[in-house]
C-alpha positions as CSV (number, residue, x, y, z in Angstrom):
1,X,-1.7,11.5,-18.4
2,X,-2.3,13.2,-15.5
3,X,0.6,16.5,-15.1
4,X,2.0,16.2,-11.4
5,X,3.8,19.4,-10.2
6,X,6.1,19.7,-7.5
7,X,5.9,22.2,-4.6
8,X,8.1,24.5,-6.2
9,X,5.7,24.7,-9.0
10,X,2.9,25.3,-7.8
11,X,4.0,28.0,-5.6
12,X,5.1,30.0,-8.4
13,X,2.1,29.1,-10.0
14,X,0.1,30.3,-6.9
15,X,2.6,33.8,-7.0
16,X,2.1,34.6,-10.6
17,X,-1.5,33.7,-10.4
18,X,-2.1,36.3,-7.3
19,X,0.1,38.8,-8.7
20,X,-1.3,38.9,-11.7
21,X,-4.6,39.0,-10.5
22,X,-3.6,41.9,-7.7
23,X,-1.8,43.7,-10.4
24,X,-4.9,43.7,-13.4
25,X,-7.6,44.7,-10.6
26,X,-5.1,47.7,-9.5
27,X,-4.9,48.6,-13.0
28,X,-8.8,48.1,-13.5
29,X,-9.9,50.1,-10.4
30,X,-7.6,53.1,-11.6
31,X,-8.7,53.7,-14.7
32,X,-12.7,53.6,-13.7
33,X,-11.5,56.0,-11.1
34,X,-9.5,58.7,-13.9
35,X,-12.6,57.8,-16.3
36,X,-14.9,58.6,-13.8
37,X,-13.0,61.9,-12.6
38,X,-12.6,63.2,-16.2
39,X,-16.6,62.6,-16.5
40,X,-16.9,64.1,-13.3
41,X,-14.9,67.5,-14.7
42,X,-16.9,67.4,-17.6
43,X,-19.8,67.7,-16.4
44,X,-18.8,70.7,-14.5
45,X,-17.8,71.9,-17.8
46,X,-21.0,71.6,-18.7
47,X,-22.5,73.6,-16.1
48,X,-20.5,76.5,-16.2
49,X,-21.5,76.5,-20.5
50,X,-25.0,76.5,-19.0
51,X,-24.8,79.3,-16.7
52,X,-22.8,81.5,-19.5
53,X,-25.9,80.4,-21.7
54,X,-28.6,81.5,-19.6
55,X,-26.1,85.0,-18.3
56,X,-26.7,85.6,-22.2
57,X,-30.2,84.7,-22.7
58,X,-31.4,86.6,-19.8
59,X,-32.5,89.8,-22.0
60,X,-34.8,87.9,-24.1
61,X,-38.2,89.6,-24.5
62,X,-41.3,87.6,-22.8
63,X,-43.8,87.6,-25.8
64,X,-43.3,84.7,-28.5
65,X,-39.8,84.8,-30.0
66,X,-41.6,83.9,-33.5
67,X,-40.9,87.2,-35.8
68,X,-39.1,89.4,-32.9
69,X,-35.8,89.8,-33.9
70,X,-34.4,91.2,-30.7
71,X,-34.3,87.9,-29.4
72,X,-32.1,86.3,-32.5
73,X,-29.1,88.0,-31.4
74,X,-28.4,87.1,-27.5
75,X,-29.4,83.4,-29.4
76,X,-26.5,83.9,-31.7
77,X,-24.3,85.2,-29.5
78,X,-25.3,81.7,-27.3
79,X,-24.5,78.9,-29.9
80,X,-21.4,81.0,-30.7
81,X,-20.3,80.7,-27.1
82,X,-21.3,76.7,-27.5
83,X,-19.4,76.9,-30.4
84,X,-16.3,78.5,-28.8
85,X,-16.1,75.6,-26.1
86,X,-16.2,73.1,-28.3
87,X,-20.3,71.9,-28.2
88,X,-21.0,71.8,-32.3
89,X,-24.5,69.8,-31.5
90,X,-27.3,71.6,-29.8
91,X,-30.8,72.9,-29.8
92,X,-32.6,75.6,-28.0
93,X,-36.3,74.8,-27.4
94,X,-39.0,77.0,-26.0
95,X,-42.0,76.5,-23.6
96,X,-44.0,75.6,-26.5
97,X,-41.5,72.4,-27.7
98,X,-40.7,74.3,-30.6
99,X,-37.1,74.5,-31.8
100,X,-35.9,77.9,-31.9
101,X,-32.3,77.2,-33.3
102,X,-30.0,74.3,-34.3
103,X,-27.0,73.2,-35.0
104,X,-26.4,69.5,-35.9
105,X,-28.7,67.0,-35.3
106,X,-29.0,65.3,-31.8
107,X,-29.4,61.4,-31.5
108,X,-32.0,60.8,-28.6
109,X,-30.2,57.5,-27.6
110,X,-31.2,55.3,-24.3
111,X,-28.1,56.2,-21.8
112,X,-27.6,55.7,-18.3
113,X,-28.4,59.1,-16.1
114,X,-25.1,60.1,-14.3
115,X,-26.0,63.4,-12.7
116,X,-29.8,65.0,-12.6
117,X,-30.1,68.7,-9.9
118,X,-33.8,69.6,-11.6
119,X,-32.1,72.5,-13.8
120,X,-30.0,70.6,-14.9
121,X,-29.5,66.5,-16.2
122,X,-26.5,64.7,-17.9
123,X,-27.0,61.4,-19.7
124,X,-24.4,59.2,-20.2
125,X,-24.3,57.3,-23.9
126,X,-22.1,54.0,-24.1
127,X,-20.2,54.1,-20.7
128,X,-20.1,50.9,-18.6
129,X,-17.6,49.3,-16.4
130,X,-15.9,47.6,-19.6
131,X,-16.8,49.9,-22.1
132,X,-15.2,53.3,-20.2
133,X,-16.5,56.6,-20.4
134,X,-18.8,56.0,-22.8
135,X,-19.2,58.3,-26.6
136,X,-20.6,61.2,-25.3
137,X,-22.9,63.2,-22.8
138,X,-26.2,64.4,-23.4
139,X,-27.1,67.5,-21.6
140,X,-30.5,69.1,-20.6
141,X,-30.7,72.4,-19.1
142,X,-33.6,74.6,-17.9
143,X,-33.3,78.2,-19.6
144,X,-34.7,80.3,-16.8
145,X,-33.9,83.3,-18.4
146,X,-36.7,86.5,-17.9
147,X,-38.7,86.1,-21.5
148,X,-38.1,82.2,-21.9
149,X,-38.9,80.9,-18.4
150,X,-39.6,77.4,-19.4
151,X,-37.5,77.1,-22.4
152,X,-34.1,74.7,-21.9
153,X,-31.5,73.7,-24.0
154,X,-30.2,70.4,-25.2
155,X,-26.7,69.9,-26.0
156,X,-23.8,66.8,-26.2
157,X,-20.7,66.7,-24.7
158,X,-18.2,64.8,-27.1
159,X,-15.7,62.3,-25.1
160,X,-13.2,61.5,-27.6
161,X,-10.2,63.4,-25.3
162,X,-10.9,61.2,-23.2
163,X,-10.8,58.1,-24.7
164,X,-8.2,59.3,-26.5
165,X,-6.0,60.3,-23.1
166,X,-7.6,57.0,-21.5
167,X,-6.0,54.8,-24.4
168,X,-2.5,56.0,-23.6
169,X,-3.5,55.7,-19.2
170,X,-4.5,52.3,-20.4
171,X,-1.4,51.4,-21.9
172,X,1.0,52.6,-19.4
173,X,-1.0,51.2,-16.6
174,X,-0.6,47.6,-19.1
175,X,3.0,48.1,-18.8
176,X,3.4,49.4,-15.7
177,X,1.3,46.6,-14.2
178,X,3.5,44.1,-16.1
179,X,6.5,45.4,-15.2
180,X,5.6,45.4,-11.4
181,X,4.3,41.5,-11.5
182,X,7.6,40.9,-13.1
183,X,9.5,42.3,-10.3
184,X,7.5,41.3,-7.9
185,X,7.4,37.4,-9.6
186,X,10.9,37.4,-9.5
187,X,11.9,38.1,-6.0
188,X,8.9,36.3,-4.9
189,X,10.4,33.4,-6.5
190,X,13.6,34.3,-5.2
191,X,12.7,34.4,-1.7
192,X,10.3,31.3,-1.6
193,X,13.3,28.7,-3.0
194,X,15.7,30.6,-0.4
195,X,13.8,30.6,2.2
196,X,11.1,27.8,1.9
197,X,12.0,25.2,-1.3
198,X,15.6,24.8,-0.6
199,X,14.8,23.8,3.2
200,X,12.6,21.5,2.0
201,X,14.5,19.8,-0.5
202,X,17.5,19.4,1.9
203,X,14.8,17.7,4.2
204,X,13.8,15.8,1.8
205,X,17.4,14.8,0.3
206,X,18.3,13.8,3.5
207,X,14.9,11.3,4.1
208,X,16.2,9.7,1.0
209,X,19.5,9.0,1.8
210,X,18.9,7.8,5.2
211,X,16.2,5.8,3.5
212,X,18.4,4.0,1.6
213,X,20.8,3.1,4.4
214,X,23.0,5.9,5.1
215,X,21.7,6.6,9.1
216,X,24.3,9.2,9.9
217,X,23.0,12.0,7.3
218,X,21.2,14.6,8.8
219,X,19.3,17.8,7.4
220,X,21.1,20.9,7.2
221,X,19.0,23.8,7.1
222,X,20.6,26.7,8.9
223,X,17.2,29.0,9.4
224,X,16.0,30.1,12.1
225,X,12.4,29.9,11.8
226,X,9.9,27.2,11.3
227,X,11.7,25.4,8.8
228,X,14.5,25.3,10.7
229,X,13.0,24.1,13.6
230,X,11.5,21.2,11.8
231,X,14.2,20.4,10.4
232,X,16.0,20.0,13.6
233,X,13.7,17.8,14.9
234,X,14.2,15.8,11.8
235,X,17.7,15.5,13.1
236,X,16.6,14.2,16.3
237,X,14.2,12.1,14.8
238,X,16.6,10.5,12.4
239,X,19.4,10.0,15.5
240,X,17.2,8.4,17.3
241,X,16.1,6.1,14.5
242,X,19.7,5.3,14.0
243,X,19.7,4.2,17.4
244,X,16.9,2.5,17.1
245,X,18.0,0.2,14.5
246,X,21.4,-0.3,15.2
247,X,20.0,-1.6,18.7
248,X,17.7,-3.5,16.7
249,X,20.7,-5.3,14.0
250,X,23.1,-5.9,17.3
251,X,19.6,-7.8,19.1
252,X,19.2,-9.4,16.0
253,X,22.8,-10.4,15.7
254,X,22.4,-12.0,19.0
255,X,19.0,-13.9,18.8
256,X,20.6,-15.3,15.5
257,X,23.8,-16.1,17.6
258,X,21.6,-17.4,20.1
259,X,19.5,-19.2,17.7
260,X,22.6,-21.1,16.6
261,X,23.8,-22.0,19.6
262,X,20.3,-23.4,20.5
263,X,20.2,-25.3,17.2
264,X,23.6,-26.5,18.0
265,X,22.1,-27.6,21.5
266,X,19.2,-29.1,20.2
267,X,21.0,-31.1,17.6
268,X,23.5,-31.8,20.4
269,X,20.6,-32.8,22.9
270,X,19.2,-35.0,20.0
271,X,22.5,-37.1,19.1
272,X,22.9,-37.5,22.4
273,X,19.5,-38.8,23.2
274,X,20.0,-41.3,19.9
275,X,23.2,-42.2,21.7
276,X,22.2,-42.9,24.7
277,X,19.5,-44.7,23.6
278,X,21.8,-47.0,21.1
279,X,23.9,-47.0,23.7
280,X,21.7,-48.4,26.3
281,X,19.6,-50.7,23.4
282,X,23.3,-52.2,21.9
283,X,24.3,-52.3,25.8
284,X,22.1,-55.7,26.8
285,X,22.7,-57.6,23.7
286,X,26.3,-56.6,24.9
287,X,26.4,-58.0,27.9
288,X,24.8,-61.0,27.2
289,X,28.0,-61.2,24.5
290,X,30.5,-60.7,26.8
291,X,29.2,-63.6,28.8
292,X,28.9,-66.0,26.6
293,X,32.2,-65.2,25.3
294,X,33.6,-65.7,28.9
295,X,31.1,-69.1,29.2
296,X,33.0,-70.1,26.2
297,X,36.2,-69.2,27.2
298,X,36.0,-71.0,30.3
299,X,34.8,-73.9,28.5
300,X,31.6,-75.3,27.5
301,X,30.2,-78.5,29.3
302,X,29.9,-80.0,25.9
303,X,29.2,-80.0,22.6
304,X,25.3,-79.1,22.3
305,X,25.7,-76.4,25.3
306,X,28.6,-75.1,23.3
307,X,26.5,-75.0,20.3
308,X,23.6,-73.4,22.0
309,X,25.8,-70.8,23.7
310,X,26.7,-70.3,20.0
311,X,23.3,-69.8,18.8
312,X,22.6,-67.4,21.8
313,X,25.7,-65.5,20.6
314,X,24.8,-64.6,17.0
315,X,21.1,-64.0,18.1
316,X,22.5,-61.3,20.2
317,X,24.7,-59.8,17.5
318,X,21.9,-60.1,15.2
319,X,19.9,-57.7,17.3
320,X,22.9,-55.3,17.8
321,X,23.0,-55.5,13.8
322,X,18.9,-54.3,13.8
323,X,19.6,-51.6,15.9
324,X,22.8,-50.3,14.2
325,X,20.7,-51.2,10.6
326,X,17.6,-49.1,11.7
327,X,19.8,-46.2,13.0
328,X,21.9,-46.1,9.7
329,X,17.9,-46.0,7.7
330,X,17.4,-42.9,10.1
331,X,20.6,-41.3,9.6
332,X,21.0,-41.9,5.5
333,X,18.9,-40.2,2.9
334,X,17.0,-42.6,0.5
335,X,19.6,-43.7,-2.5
336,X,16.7,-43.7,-4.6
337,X,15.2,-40.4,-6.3
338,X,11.5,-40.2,-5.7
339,X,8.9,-41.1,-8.5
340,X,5.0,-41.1,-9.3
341,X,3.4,-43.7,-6.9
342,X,-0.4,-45.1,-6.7
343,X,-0.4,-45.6,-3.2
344,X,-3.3,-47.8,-3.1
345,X,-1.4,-50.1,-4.9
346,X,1.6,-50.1,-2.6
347,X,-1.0,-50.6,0.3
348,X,-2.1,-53.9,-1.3
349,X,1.2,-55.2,-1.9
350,X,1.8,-54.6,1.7
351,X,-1.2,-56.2,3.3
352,X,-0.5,-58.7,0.9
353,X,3.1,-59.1,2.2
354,X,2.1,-59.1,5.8
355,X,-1.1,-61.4,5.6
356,X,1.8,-64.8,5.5
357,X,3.9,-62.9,8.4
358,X,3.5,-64.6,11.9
359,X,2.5,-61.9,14.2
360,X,-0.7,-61.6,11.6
361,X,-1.9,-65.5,12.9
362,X,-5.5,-64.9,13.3
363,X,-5.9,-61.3,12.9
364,X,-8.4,-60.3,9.8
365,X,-7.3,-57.2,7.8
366,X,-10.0,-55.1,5.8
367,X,-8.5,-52.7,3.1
368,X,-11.0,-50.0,2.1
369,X,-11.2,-46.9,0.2
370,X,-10.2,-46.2,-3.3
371,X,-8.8,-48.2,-5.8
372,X,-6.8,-46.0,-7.5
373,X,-5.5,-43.2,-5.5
374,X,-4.0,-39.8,-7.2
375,X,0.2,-39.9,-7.6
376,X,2.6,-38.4,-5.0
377,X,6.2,-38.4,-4.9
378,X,8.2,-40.8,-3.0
379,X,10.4,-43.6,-2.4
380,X,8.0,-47.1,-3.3
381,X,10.1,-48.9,-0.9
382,X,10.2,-46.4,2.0
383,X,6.4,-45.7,1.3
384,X,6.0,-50.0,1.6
385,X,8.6,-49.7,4.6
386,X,6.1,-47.2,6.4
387,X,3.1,-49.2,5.9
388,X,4.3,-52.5,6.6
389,X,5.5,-51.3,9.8
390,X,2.5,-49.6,11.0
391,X,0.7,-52.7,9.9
392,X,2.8,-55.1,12.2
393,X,2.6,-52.2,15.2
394,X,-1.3,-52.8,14.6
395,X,-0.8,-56.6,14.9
396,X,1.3,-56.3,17.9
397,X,-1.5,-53.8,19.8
398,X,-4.4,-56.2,18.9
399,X,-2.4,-59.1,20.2
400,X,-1.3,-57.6,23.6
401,X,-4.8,-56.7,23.7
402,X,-6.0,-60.1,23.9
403,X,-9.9,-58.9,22.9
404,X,-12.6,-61.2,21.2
405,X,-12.2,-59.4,17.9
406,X,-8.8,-59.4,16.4
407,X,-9.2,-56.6,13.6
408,X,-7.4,-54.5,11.5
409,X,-8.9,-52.0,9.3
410,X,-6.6,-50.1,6.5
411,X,-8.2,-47.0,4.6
412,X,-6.8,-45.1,1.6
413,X,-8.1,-41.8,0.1
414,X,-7.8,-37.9,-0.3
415,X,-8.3,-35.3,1.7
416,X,-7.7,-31.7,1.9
417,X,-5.7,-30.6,4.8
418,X,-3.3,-27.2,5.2
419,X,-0.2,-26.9,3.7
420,X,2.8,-28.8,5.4
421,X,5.2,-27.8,3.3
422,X,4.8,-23.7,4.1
423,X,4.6,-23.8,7.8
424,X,7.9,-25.9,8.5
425,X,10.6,-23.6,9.0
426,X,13.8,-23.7,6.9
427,X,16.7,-24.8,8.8
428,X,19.1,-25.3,5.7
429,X,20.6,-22.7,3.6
430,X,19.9,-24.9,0.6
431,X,15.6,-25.6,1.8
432,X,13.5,-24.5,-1.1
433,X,11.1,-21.6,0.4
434,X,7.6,-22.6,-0.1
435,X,5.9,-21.2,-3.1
436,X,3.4,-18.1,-3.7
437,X,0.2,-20.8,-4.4
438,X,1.7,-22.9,-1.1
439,X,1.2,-19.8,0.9
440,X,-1.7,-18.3,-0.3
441,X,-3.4,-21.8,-0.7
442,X,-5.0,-22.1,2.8
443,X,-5.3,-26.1,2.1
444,X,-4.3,-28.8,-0.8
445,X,-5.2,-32.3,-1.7
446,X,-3.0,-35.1,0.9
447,X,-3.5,-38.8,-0.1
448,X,-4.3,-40.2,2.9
449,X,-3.7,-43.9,4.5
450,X,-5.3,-45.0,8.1
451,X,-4.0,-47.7,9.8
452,X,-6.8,-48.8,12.8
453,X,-6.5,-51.3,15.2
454,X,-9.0,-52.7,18.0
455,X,-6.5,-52.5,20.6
456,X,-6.0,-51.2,24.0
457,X,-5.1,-47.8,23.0
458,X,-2.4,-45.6,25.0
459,X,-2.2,-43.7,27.7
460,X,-1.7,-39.9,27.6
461,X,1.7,-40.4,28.5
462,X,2.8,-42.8,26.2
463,X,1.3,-40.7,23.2
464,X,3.4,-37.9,24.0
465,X,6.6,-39.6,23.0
466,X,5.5,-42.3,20.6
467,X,7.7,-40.7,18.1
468,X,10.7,-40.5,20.2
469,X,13.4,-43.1,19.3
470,X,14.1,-46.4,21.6
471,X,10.6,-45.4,22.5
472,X,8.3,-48.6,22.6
473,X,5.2,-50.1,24.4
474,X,5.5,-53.8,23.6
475,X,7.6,-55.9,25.9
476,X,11.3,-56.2,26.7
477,X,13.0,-57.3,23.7
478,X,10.4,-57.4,21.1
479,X,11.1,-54.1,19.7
480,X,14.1,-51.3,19.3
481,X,11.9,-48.6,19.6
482,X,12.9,-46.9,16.3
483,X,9.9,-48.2,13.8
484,X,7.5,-44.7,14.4
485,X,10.8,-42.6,14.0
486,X,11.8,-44.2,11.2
487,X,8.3,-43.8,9.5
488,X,8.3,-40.3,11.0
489,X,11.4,-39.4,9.5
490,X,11.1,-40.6,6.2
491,X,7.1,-39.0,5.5
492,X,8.4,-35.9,6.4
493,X,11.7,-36.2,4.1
494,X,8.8,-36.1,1.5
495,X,6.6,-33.0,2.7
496,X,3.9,-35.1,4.4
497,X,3.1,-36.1,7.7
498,X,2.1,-38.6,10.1
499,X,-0.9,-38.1,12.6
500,X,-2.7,-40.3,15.2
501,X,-5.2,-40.5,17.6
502,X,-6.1,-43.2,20.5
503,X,-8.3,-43.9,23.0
504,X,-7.3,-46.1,26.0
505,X,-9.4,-49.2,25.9
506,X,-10.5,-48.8,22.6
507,X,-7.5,-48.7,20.4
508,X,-5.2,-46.5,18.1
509,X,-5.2,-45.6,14.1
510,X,-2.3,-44.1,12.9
511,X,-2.7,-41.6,9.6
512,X,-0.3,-40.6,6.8
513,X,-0.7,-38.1,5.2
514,X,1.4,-37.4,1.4
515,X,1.0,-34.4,-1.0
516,X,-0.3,-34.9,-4.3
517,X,1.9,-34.2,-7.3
518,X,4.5,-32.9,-4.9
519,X,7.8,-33.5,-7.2
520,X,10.5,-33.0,-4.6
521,X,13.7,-34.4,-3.6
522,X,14.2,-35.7,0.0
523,X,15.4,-34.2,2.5
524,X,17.8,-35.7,4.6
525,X,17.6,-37.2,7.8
526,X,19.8,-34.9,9.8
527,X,17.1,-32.2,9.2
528,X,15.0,-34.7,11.0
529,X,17.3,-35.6,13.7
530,X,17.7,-32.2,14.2
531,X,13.9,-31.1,15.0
């Protein structure tokens, strides 16, 4: 698991790191500085014991020390004087490489050269940056007294004093230096959460809460220095933000006000239109009512112009009853609850149906496509309803056509086509939002039935409001108008759709187009009224 550390941690990380760090190499660089200085003195040490050697040496006769015994005693008096100051090992040595006299026995080790004038040369053993001053120094000195010109003397220089007074530097310099990161830690920490981590965690308190809804918070972070000024642009930021959307919620309020009233407009606009339109459709039968009815009144020549005014009569309220009938199909959702239906099967018992009707006298219908078509969800008889209809529409075209070839051609399949369900908007609280597969899915499987016919097609015009109600092309009194809007309606009730094309001249074919396996009540017609 990967360790995530705020900003506050990792700044006191950063301080005790560099601290720390600052602290040690202080402490390092002073003690190689007093190790180095103490070396330094002892060396001088050394050279002054030198210079007293050779002061005492200086008598020595010039002919071979071997057997003169004048020389033994400035010797003696020498290593005495070594002695005094503290040097126990040493050797004097003449011209001739011979040891003259000894005391202890020197180690020869490999050492690093630390100071070399010709007369004289000092050899550090065991000294390093890590390892301090080292064990001791070996010395080697030129005796240039009068009788032994070219004799020297070798000699070491113990360093346990210092070591020993280094150990004790070492660990007050430990403690010191710990001390002082302490200190230093402490009001480092201080000052960064006073002056940098409590600014930020009031700007970042207040992002949160005005992130979660409350737009009037604001930072405060009284300092005057950077911080401060970003955090007073925060403010700024954040009012005008609050602005911002509060403009945006009281435009949004409106456009859904406004969308309302435009629904309420449309709907308006549309019951009006169906209105008028029954109005105007009921209106002839109406008048042709009220005339007879006066004819009558008035009385009838006799009895078969009585009886025919009769039968004019209840032909007249028959078709006000079809129009009011059709209407009430429109406006009524389907008592029926939608089931599995093969739709090539209710094709066929529709062609079937319409093959005996009269406006299909010598027209030829061909049914093609699949036998067996996959299930979708609707209403058998509204499904039968819709085909039958388009069927006789087809009939009626070829007829007013008046062509050679009187043809009818009916197709049923699948296709794939995109999703009609997700792109219709929902205009009811209730409406069942599309699902995650219907949104994603950039097409699904429609079972599909064309209705063609060889007529005369339509004109550009006429296609643009074929679905409109008490909208028809055949003649005066052969039609309400309502047969395409009441298809319409009730194949979108179920999720699908109806499509068309036409050609003038050549003739029309009308498509439906049904989901498959799309278990789904109905919606109702005043959602269709509505768009």
């Amino acid at each position: 698991m990967k360790l995530i550390l705020g900003i506050r941690a990792q700044l006191v990380a950063g301080i005790v790191l560099l601290t720390t760090a600052g602290i040690g190499l202080i402490g390092f660089l002073s003690v190689n500085i007093v190790e180095t200085r103490s070396v330094y003195w002892k060396i001088i040490e050394a050279g002054h014991t030198v210079r007293l050697v050779r002061f005492m040496t200086s008598g020595m006769k010039e002919q071979s020390l071997a057997g003169v015994a004048d020389n033994l005693k400035p010797l003696s008096l020498a290593a005495a004087a070594l002695r005094e100051v503290g040097i126990d090992t040493f050797e004097f040595i003449d011209a001739g490489g011979a040891v003259i006299l000894r005391q202890g026995k020197l180690s020869r080790e490999v050492g690093k050269v630390i100071y070399d004038s010709g007369a004289l040369k000092v050899i550090s053993v065991g000294s390093g940056w890590l390892a301090g001053p080292g064990e001791y120094l070996y010395v080697i000195a030129a005796m240039r007294g009068e009788g032994v010109k070219s004799g020297k003397l070798e000699f070491i220089v113990p360093l346990t004093d210092i070591n020993n007074d280094m150990s004790v530097v070492r660990q007050f310099i430990f403690f010191y230096a710990l001390l002082d990161s302490f200190i230093i830690i402490a009001f480092g920490i201080y000052f960064l959460s006073r002056l940098v981590i409590n600014p930020v965690r009031a700007l970042e308190a207040a992002a949160k809460r005005i992130s979660g809804g409350a737009l009037g918070e604001r930072a405060d972070v009284p300092a005057e220095n950077e911080l401060g000024a970003l955090a007073a642009s925060f403010n700024v930021m954040a009012g005008r933000v609050e602005e911002e959307i509060k403009t945006l919620e009281r435009m949004n309020l409106e456009l859904v006000s406004k969308e309302e009233e435009l629904l309420r407009s449309k709907t308006l606009a549309a019951v009006g239109g169906l209105a008028a339109g029954i109005a105007h459709e009921i209106g002839n039968p109406l008048g042709a009512v009220h005339g007879y009815i006066d004819i009558l009144s008035k009385g009838a020549g006799g009895k078969a112009e009585e009886k025919d005014l009769l039968e004019r009569l209840a032909k007249e309220v028959g078709r006000i009853d079809v129009i009011v009938r059709e209407f009430l199909d429109v406006a009524r959702p389907s008592s029926r609850p939608p089931h599995p239906v093969d739709v090539s099967s209710v094709v066929k018992e529709a062609v079937s149906a319409v093959a005996v009707h009269k406006d299909f006298k010598g027209i030829s219908v061909t049914v093609k496509g699949a036998t067996q078509t996959p299930l979708v969800a609707i209403d058998e008889g509204k499904l039968r309803q819709v085909v039958i209809n388009l069927l006789l529409n087809a009939a009626h075209a070829v007829k007013d056509a008046r062509k050679d070839v009187s043809a009818v051609m009916v197709e049923t399949g699948v296709r794939k086509r995109p999703v009609t369900r997700a792109l219709m908007p929902h205009r009811r609280r209730d409406d069942q939002p599309a699902t995650a597969a219907e949104v994603s899915a950039p097409e699904k499987d429609y079972v599909f039935v064309s209705v063609a016919d060889a007529g005369s097609g339509m004109t550009e015009q006429e296609s643009r409001k074929i679905f409109e109600p008490f909208f028809t092309t055949k003649e005066v009194g052969s039609g309400t108008g309502l047969g395409l809007f009441i298809s319409q309606s009730i194949i979108k009730a179920y999720g699908g759709v109806i499509e068309f094309a036409t050609k003038q001249g050549e003739g029309s074919v009308f498509i439906v187009f049904l989901p498959v396996g799309q278990w789904q009540e109905p919606e109702r017609a005043e959602n269709a009224v509505g768009e």
